[in-house]
Backbone as a ProteinNet text record, in pm:
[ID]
protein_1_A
[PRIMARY]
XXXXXXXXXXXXXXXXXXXXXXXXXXXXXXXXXXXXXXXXXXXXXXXXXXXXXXXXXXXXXXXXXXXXXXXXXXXXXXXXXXXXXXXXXXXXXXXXXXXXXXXXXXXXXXXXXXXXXXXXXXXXXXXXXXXXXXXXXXXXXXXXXXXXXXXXXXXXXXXXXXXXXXXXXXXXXXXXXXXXXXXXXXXXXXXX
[TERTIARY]
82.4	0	87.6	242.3	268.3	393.8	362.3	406.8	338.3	204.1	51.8	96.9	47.4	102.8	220.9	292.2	446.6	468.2	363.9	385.3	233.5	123	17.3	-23.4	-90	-216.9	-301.7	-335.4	-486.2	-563.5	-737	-754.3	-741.9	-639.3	-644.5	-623.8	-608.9	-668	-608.4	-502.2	-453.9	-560.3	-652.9	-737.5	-727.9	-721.8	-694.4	-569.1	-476.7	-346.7	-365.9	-438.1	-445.3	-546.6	-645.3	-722.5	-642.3	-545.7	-463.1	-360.1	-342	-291.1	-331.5	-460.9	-552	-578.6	-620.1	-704.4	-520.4	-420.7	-301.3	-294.3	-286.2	-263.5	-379.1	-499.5	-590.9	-617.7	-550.4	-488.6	-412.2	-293.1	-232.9	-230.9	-306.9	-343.5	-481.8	-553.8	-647.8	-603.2	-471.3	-433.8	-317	-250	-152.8	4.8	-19.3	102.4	104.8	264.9	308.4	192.1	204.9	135	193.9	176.3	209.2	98.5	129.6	12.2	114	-1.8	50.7	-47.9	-1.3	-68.9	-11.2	-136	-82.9	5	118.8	218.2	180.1	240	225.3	346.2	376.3	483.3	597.3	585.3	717.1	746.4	676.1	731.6	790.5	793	852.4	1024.9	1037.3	1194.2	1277.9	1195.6	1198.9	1260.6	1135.1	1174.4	1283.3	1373.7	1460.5	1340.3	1502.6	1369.4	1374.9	1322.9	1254.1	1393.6	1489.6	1613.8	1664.4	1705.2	1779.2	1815.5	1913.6	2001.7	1937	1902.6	1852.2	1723.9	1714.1	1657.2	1579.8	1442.1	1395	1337.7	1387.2	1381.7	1238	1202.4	1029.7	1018.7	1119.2	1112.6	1022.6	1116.3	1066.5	980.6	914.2	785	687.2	701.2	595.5	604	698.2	674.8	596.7	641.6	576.1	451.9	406.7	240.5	148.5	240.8	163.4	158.2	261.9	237.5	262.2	294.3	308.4	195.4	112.4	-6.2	-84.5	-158.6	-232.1	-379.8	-417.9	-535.6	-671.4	-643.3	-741.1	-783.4	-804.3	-838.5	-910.1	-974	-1112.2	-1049.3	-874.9	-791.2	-716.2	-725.3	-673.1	-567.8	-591.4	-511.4	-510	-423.5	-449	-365.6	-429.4	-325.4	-333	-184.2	-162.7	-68.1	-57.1	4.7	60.4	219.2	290.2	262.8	223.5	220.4	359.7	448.7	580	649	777.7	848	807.7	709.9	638	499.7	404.7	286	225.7	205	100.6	-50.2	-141.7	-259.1	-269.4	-464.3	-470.2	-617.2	-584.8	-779.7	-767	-823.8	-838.3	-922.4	-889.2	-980.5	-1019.9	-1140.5	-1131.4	-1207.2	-1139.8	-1202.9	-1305.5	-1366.4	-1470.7	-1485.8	-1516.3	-1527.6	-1647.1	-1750.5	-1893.8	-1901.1	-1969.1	-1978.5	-1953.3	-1788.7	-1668.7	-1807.9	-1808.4	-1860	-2035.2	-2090.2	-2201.6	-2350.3	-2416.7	-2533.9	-2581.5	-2631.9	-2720.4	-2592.5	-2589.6	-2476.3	-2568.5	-2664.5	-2784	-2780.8	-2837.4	-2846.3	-2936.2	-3049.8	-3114.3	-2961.1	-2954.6	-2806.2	-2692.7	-2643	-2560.5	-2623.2	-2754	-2805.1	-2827.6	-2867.5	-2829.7	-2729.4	-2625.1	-2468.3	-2424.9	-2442.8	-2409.9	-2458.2	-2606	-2691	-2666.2	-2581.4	-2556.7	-2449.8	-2384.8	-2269.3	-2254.8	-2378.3	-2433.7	-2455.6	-2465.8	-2464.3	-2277.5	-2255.5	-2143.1	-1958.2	-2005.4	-1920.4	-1957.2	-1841	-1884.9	-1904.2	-1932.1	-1885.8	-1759.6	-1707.2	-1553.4	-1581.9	-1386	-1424.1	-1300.2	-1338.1	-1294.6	-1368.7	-1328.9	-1415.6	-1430.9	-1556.6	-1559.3	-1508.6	-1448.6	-1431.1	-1453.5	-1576.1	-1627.1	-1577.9	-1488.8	-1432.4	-1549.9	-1626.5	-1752.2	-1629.6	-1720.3	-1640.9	-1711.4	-1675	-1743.7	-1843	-1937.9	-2066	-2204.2	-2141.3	-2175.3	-2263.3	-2402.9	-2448.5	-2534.8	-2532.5	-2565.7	-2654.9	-2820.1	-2894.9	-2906.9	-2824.4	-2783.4	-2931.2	-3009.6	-3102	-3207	-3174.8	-3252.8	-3150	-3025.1	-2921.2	-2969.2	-2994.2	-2974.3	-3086.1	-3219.5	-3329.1	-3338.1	-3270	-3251.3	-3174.2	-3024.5	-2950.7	-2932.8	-2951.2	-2942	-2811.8	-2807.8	-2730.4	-2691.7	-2830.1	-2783	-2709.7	-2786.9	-2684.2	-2566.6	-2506.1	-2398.4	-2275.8	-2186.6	-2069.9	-1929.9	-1946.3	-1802.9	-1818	-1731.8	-1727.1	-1777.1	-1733.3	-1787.3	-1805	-1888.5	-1874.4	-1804.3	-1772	-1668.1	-1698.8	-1707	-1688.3	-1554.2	-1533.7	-1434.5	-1425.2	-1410.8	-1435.4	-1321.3	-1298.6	-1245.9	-1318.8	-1271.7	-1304.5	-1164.1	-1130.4	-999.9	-938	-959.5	-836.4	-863.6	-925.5	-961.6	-1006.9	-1002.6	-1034.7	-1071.4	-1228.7	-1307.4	-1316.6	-1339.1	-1380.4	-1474.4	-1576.4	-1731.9	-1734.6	-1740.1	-1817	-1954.5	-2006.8	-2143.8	-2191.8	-2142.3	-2192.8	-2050.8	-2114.6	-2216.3	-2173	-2289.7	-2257	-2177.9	-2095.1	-1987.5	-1960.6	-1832.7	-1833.2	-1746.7	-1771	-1700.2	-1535.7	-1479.2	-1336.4	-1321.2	-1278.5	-1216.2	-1050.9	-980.5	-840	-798.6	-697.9	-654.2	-550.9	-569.7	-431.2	-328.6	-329.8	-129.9	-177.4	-261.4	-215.2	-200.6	-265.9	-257	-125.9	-25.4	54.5	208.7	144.7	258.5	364.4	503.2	576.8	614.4	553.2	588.9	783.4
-118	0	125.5	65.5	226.9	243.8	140.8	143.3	215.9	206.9	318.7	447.2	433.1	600.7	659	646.7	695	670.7	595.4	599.8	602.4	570.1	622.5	758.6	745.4	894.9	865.5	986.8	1032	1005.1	931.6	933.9	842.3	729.5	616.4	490.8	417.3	245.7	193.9	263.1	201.7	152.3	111.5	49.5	-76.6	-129.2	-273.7	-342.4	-243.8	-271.8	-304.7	-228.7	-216.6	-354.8	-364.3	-462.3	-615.8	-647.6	-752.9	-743.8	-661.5	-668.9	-754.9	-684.6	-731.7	-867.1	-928.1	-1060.7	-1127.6	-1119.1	-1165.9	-1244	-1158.9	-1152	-1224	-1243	-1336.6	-1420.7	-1437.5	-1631.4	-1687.9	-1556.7	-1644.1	-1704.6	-1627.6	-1661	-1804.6	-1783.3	-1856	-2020.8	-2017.7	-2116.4	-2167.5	-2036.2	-2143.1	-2119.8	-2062.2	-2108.2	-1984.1	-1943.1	-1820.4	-1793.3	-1696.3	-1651.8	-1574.4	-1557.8	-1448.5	-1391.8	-1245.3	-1158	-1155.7	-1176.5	-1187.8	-1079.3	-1006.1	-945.9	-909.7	-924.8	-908.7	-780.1	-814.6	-706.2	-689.4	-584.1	-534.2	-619.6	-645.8	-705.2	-642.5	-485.3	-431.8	-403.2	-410.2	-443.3	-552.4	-713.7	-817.3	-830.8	-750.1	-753	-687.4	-568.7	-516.9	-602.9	-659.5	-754.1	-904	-881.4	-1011.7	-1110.7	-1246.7	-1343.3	-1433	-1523.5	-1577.9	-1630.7	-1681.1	-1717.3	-1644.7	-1520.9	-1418.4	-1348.1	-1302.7	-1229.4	-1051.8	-1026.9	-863.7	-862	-758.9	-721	-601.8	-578.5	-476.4	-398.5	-235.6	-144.2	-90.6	-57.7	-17.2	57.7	186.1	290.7	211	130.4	53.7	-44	-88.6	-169.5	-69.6	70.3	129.6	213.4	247.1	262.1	161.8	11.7	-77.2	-109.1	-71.5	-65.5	33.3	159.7	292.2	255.8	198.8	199.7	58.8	-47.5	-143.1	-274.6	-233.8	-342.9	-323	-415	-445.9	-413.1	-321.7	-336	-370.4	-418.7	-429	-598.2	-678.7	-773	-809.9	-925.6	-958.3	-964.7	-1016.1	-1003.9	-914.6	-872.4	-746.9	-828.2	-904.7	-971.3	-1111.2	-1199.8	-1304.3	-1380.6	-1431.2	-1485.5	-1632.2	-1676.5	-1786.7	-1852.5	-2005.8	-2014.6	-2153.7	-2119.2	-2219.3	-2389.9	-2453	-2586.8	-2678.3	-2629.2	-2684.1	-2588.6	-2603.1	-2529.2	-2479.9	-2611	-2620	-2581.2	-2571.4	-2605.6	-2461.7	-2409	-2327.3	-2315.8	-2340.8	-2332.1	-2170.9	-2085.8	-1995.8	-1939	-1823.8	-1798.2	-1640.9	-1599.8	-1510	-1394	-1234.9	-1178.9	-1063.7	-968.6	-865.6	-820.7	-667.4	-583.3	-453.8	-444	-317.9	-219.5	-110.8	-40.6	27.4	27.1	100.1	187.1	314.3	384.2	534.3	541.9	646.9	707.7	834.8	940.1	898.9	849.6	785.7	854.7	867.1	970.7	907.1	776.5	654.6	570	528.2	445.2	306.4	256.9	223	94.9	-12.4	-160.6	-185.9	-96.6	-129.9	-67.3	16.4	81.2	-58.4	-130.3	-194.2	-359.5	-354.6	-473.6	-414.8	-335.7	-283.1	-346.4	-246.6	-266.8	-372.5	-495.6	-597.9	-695.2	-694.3	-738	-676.2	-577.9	-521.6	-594.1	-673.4	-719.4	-832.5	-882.9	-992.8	-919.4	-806.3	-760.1	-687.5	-703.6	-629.5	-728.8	-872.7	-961.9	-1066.7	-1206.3	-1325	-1426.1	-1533.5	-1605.9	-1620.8	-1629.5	-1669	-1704.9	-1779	-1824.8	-1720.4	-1606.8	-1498.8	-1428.1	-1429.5	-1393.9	-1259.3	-1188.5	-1037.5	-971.8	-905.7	-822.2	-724.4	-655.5	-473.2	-492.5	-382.5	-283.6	-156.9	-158.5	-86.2	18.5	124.2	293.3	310.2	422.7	470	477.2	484.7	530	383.8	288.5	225.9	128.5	146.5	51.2	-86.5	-166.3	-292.9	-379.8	-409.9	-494.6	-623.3	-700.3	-853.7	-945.1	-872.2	-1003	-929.7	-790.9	-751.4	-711.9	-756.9	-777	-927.1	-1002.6	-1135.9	-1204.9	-1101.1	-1129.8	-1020.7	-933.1	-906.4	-919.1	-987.7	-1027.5	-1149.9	-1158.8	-1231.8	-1342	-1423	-1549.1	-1619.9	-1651.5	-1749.9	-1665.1	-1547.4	-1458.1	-1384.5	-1427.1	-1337.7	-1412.2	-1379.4	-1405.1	-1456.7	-1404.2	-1444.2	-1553.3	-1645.8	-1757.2	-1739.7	-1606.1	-1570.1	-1447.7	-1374.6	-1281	-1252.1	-1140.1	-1085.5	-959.4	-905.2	-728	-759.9	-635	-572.8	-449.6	-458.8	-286.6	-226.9	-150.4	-52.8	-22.4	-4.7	68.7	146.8	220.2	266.3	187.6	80.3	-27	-198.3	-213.7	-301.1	-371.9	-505.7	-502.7	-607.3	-615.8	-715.1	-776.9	-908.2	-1004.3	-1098	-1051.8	-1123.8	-1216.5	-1334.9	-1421.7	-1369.4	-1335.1	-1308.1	-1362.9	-1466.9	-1581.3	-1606.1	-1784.6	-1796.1	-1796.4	-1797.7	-1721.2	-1765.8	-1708.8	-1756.6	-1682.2	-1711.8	-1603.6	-1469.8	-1441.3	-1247.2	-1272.6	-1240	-1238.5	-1163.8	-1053.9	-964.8	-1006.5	-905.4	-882.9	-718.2	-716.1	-599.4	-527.8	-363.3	-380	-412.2	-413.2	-512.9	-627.1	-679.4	-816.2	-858.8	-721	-729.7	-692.1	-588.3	-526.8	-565.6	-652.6	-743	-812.2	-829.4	-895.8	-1043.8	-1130.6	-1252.9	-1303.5
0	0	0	86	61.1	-117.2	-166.5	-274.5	-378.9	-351.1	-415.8	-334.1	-254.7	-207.1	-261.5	-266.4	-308.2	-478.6	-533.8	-695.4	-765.5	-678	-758.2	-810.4	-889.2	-936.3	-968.6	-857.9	-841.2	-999	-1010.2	-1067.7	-1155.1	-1166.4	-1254.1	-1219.1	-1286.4	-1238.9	-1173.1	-1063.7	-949.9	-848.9	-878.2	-750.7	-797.5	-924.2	-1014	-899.9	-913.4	-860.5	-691	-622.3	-506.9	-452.1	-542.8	-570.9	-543.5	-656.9	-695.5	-588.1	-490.4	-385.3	-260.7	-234.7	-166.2	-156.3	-279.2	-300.9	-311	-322.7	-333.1	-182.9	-77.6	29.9	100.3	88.5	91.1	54.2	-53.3	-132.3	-43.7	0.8	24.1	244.9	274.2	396.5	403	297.2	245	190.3	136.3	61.6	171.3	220.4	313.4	222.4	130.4	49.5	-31.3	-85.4	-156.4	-309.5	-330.3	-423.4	-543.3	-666.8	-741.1	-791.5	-838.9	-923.1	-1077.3	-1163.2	-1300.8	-1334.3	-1438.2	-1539.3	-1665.8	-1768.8	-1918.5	-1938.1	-2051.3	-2053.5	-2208.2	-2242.7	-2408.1	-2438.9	-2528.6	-2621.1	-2616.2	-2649.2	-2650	-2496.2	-2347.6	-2271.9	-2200.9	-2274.1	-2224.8	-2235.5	-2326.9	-2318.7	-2242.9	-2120.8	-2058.3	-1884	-1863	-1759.8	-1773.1	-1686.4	-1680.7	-1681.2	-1717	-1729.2	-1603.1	-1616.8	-1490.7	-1422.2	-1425.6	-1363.6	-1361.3	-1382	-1397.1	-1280.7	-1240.9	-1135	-1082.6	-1199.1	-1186.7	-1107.5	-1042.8	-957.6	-1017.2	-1021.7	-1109.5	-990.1	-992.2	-888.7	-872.1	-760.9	-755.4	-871.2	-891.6	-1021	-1167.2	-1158.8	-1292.4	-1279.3	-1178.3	-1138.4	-1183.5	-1119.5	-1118.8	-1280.9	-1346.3	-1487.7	-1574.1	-1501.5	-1595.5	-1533.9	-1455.2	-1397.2	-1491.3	-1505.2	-1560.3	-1713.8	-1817.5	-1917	-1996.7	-1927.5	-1969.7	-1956.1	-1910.5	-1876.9	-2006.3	-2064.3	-2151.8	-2106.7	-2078.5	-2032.3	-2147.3	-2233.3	-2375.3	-2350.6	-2224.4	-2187.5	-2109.9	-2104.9	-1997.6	-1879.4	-1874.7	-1788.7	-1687.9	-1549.1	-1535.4	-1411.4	-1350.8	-1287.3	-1268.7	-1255.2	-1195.6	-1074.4	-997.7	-877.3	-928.5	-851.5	-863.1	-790.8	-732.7	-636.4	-714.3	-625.5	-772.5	-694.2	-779.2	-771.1	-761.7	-900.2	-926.7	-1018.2	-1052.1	-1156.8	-1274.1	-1304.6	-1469.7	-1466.7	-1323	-1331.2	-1246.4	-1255	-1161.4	-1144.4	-1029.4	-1010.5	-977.6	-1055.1	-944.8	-1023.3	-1012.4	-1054.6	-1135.2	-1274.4	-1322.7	-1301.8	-1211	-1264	-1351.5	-1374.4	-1390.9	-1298.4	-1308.2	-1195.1	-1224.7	-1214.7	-1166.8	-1044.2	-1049.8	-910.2	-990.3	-877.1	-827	-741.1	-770	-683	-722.3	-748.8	-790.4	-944.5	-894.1	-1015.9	-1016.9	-960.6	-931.9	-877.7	-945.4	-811.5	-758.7	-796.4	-712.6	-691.6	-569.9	-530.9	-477.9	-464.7	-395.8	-491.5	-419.4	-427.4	-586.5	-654.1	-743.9	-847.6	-839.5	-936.1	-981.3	-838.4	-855	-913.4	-895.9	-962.8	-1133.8	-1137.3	-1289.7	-1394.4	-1308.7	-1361.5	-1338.6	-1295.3	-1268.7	-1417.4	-1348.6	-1527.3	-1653.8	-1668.7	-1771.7	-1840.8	-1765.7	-1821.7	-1919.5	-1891.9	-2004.1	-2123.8	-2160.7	-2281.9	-2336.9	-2254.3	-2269.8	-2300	-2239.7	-2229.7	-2276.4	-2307.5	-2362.5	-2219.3	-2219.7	-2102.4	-2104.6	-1994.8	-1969.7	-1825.6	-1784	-1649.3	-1572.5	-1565.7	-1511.9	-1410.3	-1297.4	-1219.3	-1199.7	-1140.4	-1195.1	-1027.4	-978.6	-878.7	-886.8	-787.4	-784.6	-659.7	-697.2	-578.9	-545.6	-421.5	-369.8	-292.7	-371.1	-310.2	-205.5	-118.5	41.1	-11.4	82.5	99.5	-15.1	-36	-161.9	-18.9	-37	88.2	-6.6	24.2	-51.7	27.6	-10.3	68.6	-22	51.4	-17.5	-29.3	44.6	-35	-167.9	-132.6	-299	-383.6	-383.7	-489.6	-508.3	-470.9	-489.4	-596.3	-520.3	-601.4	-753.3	-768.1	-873.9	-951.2	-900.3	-992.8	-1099.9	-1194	-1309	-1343.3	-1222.6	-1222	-1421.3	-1433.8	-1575.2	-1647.8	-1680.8	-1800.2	-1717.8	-1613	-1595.7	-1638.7	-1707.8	-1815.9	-1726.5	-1598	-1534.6	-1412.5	-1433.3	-1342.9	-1179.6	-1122.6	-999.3	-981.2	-864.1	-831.4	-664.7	-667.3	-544.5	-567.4	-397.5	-403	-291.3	-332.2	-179.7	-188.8	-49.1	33.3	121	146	260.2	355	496.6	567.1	653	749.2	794.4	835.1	871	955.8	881.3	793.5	755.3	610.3	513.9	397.2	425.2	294.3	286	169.8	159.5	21.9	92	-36.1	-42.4	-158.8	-98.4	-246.7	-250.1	-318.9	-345.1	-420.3	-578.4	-637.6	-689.9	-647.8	-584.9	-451.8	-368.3	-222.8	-158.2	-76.6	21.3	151.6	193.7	307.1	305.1	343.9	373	468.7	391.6	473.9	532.5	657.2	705.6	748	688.1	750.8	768.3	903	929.5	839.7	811	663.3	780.7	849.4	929.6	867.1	893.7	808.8	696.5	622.8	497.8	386.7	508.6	471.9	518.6	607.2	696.6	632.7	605.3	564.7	654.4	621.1	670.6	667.4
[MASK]
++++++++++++++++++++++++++++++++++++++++++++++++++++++++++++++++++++++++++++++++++++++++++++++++++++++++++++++++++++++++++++++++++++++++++++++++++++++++++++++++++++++++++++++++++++++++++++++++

């Protein structure tokens, strides 16, 4: 987090990032076992990063250049975690992300069942799971999201929100339903 502070701006899709942080760190307390965040790179930035055995050490400077202009964002893909199985093999789960709320006049539970069902027109199926990141003030009554949301036609393998509050971050399975995680950001920010 304080890697966002010290290299984000205001205003752009660093919440993706902050996001893929989040759910990183909840894999890997969740799973028990190390984790990586992958995300698609443009082409002319792969020659950029050493390769996977390689000695070099790539400095935050240039993490965070290749955050700002080297991500592919032209994909159903915006992050994915994954936790290595073996040398050759890795297990983990794809998502994309959304945030609700930000620029919004109705922030309110019929709004977010809307935009939710909207996405069946907007996407193919895939097994990508969708993550809305819910901005302040975004209040959500789960059982008339539930009854208005449109299960068959929704396009992504699962749904998940997560939230903020000052001392704390949340992940909701919401489909299909599950449970609500809470962790403290120390634990979230904690170096094991």
């Amino acid at each position: 987090m304080a890697f966002l502070g010290n290299h984000g701006r205001e205003k752009t899709k660093d919440y993706e990032f902050a996001a893929a942080l989040i759910v990183h760190r909840l894999c890997e307390k969740q799973w028990g076992k190390d984790c990586w965040i992958g995300v698609r790179i443009k082409s002319k930035y792969s020659s950029v990063l050493p390769a996977y055995n390689s000695q070099r050490e790539i400095t935050l400077k240039e993490i965070a250049e290749f955050l700002s202009r080297g991500v592919d964002e032209d994909s159903v893909v915006d992050f994915v975690i994954a936790k290595k199985a073996s040398m050759q093999k890795a297990q983990g789960m794809i998502f994309q992300v959304k945030r609700f709320g930000i620029g919004r006049n109705k922030k309110d539970t019929d709004e977010l069942v809307t935009y939710l069902n909207s996405f069946s027109k907007k996407y193919g199926k895939t097994h990508a799971n969708l993550l809305i990141c819910l901005d302040d003030w975004v209040n959500v009554n789960m059982d008339k999201l539930y009854a208005g949301f449109n299960a068959d036609k929704f396009p992504f393998n699962r749904l998940l929100f997560t939230w903020l509050d000052k001392d704390s971050a949340y992940l909701s399975d919401v489909y299909p339903k599950g449970n609500t995680e809470k962790y403290t950001m120390a634990e979230l920010i904690a170096i094991d």
